[in-house]
C-alpha positions as CSV (number, residue, x, y, z in Angstrom):
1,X,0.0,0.0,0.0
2,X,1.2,3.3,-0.8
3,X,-0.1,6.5,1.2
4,X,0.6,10.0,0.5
5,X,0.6,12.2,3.1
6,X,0.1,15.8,4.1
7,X,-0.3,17.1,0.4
8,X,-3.4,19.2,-0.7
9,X,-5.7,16.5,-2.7
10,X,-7.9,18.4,-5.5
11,X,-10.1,15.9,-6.9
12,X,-12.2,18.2,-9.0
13,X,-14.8,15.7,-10.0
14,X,-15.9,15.8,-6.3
15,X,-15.5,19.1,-5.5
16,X,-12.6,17.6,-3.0
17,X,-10.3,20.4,-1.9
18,X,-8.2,19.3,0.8
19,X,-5.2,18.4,3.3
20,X,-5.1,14.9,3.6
21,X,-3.7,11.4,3.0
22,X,-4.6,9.7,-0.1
23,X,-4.7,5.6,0.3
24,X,-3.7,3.3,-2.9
25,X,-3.7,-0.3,-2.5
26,X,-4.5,-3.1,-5.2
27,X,-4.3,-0.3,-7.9
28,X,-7.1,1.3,-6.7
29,X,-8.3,4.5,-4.5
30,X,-8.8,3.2,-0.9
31,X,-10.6,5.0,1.9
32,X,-8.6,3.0,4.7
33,X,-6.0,0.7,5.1
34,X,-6.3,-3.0,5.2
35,X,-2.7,-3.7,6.2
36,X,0.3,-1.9,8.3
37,X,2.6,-3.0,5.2
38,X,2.7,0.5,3.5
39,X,5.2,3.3,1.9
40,X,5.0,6.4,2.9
41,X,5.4,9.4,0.5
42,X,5.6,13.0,1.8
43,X,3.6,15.1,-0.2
44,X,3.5,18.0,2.5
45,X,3.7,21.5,0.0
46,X,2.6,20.1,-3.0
47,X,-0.9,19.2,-4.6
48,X,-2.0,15.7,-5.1
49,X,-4.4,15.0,-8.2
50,X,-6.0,12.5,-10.5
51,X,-3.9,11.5,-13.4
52,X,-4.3,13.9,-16.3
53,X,-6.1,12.3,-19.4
54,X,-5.4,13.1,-22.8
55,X,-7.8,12.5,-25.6
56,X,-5.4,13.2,-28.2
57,X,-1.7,11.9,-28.8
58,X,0.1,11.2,-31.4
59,X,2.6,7.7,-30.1
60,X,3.8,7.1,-34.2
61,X,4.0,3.2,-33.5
62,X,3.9,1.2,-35.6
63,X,5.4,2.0,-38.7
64,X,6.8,5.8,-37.2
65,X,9.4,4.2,-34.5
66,X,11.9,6.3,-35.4
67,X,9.8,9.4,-34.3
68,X,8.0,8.0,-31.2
69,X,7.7,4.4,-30.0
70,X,4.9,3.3,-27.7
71,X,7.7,3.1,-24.5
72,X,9.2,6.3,-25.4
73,X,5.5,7.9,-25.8
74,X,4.4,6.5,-22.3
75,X,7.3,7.5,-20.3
76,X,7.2,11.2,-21.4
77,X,3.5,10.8,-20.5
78,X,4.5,9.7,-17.3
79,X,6.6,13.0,-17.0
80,X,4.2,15.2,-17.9
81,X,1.6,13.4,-15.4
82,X,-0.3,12.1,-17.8
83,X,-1.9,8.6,-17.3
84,X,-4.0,7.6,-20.1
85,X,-3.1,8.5,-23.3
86,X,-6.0,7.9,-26.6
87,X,-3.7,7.5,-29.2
88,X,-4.3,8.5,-32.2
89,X,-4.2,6.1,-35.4
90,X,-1.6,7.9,-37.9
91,X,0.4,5.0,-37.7
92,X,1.7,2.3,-40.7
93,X,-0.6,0.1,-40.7
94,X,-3.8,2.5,-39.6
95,X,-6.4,0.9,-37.0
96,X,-9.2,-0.3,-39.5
97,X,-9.9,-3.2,-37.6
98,X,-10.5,-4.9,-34.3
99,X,-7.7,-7.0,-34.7
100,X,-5.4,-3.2,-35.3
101,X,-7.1,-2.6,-31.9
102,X,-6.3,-5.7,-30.5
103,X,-2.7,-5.5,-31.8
104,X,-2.3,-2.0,-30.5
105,X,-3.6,-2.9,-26.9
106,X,-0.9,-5.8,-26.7
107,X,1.9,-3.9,-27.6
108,X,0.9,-1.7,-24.9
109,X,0.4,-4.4,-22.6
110,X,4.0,-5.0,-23.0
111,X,5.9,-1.7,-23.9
112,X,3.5,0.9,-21.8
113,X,4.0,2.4,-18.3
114,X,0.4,4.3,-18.5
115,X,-3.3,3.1,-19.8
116,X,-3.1,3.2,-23.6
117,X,-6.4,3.5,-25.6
118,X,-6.7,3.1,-29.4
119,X,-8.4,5.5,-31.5
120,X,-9.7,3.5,-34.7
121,X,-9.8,5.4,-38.1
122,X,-13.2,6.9,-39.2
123,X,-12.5,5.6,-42.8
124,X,-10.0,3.2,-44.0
125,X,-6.8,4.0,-44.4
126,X,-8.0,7.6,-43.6
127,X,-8.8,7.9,-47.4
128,X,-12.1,9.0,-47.4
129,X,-13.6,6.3,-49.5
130,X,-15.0,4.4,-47.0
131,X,-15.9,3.8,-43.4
132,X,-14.0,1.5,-41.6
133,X,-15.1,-1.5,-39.2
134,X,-16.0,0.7,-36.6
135,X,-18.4,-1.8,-34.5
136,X,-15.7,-4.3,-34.8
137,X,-13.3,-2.0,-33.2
138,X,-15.7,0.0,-30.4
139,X,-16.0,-4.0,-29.4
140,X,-12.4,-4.9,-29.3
141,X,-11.8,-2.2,-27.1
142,X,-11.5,1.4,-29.5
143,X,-12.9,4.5,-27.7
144,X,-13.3,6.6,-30.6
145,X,-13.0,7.4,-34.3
146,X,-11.1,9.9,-36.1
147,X,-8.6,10.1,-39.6
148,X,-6.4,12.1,-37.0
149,X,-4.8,15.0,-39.0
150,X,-7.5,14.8,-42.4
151,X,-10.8,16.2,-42.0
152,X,-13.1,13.2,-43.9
153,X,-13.5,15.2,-47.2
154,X,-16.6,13.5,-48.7
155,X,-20.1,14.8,-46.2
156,X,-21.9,11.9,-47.0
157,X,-19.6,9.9,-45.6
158,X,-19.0,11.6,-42.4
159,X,-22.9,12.1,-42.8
160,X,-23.0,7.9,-42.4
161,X,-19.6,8.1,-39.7
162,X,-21.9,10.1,-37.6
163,X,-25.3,7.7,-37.6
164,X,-23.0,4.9,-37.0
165,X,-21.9,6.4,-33.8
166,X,-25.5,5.7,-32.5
167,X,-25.0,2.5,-32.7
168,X,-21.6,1.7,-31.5
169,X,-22.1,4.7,-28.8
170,X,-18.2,6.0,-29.7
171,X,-17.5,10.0,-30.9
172,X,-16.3,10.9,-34.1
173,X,-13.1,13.4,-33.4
174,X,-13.3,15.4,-36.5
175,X,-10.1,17.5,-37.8
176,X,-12.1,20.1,-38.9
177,X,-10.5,21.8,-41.5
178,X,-11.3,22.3,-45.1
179,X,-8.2,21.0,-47.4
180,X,-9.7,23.6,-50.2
181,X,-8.9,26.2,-48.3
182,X,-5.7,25.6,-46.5
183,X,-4.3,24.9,-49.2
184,X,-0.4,24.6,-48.9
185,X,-0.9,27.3,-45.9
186,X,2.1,27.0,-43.7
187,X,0.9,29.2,-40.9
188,X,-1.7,31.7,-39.6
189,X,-2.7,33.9,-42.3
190,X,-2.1,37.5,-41.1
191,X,-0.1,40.4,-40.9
192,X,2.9,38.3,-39.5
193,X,2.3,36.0,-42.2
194,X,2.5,38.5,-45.2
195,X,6.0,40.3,-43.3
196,X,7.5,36.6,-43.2
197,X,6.5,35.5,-46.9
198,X,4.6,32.5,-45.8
199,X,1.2,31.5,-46.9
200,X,-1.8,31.6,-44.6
201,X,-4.2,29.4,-43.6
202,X,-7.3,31.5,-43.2
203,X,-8.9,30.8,-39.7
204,X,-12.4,30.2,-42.3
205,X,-10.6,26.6,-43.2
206,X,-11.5,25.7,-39.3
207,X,-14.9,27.7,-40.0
208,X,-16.3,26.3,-42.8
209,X,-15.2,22.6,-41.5
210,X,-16.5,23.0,-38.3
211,X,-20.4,24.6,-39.6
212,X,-20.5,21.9,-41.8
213,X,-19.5,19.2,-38.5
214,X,-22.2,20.6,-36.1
215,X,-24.7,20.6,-39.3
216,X,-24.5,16.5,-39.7
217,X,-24.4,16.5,-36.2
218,X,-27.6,18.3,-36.1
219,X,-29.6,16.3,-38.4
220,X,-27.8,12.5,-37.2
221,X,-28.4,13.1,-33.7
222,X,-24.6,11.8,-33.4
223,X,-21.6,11.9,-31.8
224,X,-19.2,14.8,-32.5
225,X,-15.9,15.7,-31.1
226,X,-14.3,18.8,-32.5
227,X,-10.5,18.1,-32.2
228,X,-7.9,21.3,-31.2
229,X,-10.1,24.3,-31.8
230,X,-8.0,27.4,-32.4
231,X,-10.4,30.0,-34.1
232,X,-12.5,32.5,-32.1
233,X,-15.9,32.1,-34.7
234,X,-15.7,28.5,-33.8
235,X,-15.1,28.2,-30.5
236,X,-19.1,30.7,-31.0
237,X,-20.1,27.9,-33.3
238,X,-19.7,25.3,-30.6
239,X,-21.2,27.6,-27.8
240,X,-24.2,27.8,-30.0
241,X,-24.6,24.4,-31.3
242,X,-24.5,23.0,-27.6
243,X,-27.3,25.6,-26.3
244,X,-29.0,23.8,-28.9
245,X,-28.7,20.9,-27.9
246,X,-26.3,19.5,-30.5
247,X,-24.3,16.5,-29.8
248,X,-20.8,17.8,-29.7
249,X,-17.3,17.7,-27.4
250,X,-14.4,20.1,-28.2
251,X,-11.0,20.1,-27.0
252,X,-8.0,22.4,-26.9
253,X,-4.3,22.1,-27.3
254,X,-1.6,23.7,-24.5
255,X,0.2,25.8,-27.5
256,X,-3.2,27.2,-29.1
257,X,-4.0,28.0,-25.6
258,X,-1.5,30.1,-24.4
259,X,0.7,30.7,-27.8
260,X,-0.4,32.5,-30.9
261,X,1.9,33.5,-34.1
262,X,3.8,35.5,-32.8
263,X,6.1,32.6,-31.6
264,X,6.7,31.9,-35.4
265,X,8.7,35.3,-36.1
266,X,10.1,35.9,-32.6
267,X,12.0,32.9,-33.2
268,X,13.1,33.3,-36.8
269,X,11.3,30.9,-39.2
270,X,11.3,28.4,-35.8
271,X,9.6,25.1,-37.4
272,X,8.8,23.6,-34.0
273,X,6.2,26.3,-33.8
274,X,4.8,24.6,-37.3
275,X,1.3,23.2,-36.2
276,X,-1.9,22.1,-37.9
277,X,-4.1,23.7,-37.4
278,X,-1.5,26.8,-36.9
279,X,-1.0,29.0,-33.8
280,X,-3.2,31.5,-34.4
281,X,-3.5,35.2,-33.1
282,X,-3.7,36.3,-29.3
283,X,-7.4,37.5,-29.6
284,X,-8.1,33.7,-30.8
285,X,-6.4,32.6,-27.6
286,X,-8.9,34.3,-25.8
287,X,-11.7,33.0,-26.8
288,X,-10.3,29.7,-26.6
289,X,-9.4,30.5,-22.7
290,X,-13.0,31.7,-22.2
291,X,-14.1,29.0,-24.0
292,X,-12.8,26.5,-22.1
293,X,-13.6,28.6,-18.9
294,X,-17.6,28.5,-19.4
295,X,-17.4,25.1,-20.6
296,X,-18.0,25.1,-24.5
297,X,-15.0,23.5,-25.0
298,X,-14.6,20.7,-22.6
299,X,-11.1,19.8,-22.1
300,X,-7.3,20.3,-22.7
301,X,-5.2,17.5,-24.3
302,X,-1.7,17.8,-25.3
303,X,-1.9,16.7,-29.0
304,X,1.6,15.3,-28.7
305,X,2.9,15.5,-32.5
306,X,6.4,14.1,-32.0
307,X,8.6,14.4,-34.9
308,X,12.3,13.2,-36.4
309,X,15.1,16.2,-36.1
310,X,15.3,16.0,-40.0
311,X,11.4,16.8,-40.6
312,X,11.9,20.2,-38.9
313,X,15.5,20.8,-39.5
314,X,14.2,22.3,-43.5
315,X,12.5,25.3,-44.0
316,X,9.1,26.4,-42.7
317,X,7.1,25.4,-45.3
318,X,8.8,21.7,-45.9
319,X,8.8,21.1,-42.1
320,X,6.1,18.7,-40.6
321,X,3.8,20.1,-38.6
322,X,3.7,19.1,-35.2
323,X,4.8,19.8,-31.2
324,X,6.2,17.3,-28.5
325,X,4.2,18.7,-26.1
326,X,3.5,15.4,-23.3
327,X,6.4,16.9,-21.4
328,X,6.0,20.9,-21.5
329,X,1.6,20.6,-21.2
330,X,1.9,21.0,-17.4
331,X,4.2,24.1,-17.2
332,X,3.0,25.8,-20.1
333,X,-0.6,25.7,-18.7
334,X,0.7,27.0,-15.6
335,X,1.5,30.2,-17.1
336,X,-2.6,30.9,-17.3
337,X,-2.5,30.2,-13.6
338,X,0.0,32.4,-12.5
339,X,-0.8,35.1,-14.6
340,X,-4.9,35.0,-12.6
341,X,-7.1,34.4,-15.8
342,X,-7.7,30.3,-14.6
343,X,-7.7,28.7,-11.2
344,X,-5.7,25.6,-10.7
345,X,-8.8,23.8,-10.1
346,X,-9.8,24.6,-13.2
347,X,-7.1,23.3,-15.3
348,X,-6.8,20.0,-13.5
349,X,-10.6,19.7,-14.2
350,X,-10.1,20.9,-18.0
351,X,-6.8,17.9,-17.4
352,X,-9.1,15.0,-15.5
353,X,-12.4,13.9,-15.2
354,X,-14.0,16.3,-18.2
355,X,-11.7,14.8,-20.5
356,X,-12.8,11.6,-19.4
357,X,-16.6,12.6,-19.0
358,X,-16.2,14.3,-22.5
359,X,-15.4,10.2,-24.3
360,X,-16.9,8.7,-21.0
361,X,-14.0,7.0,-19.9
362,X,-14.4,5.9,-16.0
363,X,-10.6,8.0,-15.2
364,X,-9.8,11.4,-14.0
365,X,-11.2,11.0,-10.3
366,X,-9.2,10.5,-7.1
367,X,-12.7,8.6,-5.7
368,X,-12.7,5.4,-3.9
369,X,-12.3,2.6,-5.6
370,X,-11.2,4.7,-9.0
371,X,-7.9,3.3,-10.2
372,X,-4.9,4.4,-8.6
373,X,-3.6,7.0,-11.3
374,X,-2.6,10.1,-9.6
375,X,-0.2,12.5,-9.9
376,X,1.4,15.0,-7.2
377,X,2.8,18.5,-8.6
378,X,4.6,21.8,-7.2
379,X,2.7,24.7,-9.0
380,X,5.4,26.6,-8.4
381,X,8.7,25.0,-9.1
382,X,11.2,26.6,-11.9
383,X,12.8,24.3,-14.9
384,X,14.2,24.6,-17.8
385,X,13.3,23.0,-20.7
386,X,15.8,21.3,-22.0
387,X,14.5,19.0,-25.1
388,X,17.8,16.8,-24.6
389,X,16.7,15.6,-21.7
390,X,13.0,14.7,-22.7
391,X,11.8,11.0,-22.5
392,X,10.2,11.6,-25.9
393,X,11.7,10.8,-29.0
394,X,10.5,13.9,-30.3
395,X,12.8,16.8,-29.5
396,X,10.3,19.4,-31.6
397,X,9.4,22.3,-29.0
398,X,9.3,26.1,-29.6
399,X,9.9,26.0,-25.9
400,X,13.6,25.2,-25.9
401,X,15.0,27.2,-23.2
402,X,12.3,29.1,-22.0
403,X,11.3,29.0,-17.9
404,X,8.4,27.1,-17.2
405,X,6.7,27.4,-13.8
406,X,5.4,24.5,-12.3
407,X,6.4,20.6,-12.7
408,X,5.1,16.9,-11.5
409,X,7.3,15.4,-9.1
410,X,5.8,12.0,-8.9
411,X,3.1,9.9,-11.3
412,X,1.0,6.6,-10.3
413,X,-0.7,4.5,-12.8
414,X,-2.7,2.1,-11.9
415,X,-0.9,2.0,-8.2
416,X,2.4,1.9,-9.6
417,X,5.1,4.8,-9.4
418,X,5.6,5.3,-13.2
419,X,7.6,8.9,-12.4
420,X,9.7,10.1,-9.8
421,X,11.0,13.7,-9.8
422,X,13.1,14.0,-6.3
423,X,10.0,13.2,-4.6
């Protein structure tokens, strides 16, 4: 049995705000202790939570090893305080089937140090031609559906992909963006866009997408999840559709959060600030914040895009898009704390149990009997970041050198110390 003690628990799925010793034995949340065997962690000064949970990550395996492998993917999760990671199905083969899914979940089985979930492909091969075996996959143990970085071009088909979410009870993440109209676009298009000689990617490309999303939605009663908003008019689009009672999630990234453009030209040409969709200005930031805030979009995830040294060592327009972000999420967020414009119970809400609650996933809760993923933190520490030293494969961060302010000291999954950090 493991027992934390004197650390301020925030569970915000309860409301629980407290000093207090937190229980784990079995794996699971305890309320007391069956046996005198136990270790004793000092958490006294720091804040004890759930485990964050991430609805979108990017672990490249298989077929992308040399970018990210499932163990180096799991163990940068477990630095960031991350515990269950819904990886995404970019990978060589994609996850058509249930026996992708049941591939993926063994690999994990072996290879992970925190929960791994697949994330099936809405269409095969994330072509656009045709659905893929999605009851098949919901039953072998898929959460959701989604092409990961392609919107699903034809409407008819994501017409059907959303009607056959009724019936395997599973959300469609949709990468809302219109290919027409981002057309080769490298990065916001703006004023810092037209100074640096780089096309833009209108913030209508998310628009457009996004309307046409919450319209199928709308008339299939289905399930929609709107993957990394980053525009202001959708962010109102979502707002809107849910007052009407429109079946529809969203989620946001750390960087579209709390970065914007700017980042591209204060670093000169910096590719690892390359992202689809692309950072875009500080006023779109704000709504995203305020989004999140009053609940139209429901969670944070870290959309972890690692990438090979060469794919961003070109220029901006050849570089991949893409952040390693499992690793920086934590500290970056922090900066909204500390600067007064989010509470930290906020964020680890916007990090736990509406994430899970947003896919329905039974995580992101320090209740008893819950399993045992939790994660202690100093909101308040100073580091470095130092993409040497990351436990991703992935090295690509705009971050490089820059001060964060606040770190996890120590991760449990499933009852298991996954990370410690001098803790």
């Amino acid at each position: 049995m493991i027992r934390l003690t004197g650390g301020r628990v925030v569970d915000p799925a309860s409301g629980r705000d407290e000093l207090a010793d937190l229980l784990v034995e079995d794996g699971r949340i305890v309320d007391s202790a069956t046996t005198r065997d136990e270790t004793v962690i000092d958490a006294s000064g720091y804040v004890v939570a759930p485990g964050f949970v991430d609805l979108h990550c990017h672990l490249r395996e298989p077929g992308f090893e040399d970018a990210e492998t499932i163990a180096s993917g799991t163990r940068a999760a477990a630095a960031g305080g991350f515990t269950t990671l819904c990886a995404l199905a970019d990978t060589q083969p994609t996850t058509d089937t249930g026996s992708n899914v049941e591939s993926l979940l063994t690999q994990a089985r072996r290879d992970a140090v925190v929960r791994v979930l697949p994330v099936g492909t809405t269409t095969k091969q994330r072509q656009s031609e045709e659905l893929s075996e999605m009851a098949d996959m919901a039953y072998a143990g898929a959460v959701a559906f989604s092409d990961s970085d392609r919107a699903v071009r034809k409407t008819s088909l994501m017409r059907h992909a959303l009607e056959y979410s009724l019936l395997v009870e599973k959300p469609i993440a949709s990468h809302a963006e219109d290919a027409e109209l981002v057309d080769g676009g490298v990065m916001h298009e703006g004023a810092l866009a037209t100074v640096l000689g780089l096309k833009g990617v209108p913030r209508q490309a998310e628009e457009i997408a996004v309307g046409r999303d919450l319209a199928l939605a709308q008339l299939t009663g289905g399930r929609l999840h709107l993957a990394h908003l980053s525009t202001a008019a959708a962010v109102s689009q979502v707002r809107d559709a849910k007052a009407r009672g429109i079946r529809v999630t969203a989620e946001v990234s750390p960087h579209h959060l709390v970065l914007s453009d700017e980042v591209v030209s204060l670093k000169m040409y910096d590719t690892n600030a390359r992202t689809s969709p692309p950072l875009r200005s500080p006023t779109d930031a704000a709504a995203l914040l305020a989004g999140l805030k009053d609940g139209t979009i429901d969670c944070v995830v870290s959309d972890h895009s690692p990438r090979r040294w060469i794919d961003k060592a070109c220029e901006f327009d050849q570089a991949l898009p893409g952040i390693s972000s499992l690793e920086t999420a934590f500290g970056l967020l922090m900066r909204l704390v500390h600067a007064g414009v989010l509470s930290l119970s906020e964020l680890l809400s916007a990090l736990t149990y509406r994430a899970a609650r947003a896919w329905d996933l039974p995580y992101g809760t320090l209740s008893a009997g819950a399993p045992a993923d939790v994660v202690v933190l100093d909101p308040d520490q100073a580091w470095v970041v130092d993409p040497d030293r990351f436990f991703s494969k992935g090295r690509n961060t705009p971050l490089a050198g820059q001060t964060l302010r606040g770190t996890v000291l120590l991760t449990l999954a499933n009852g298991n110390i996954v990370y410690r950090n001098g803790l």
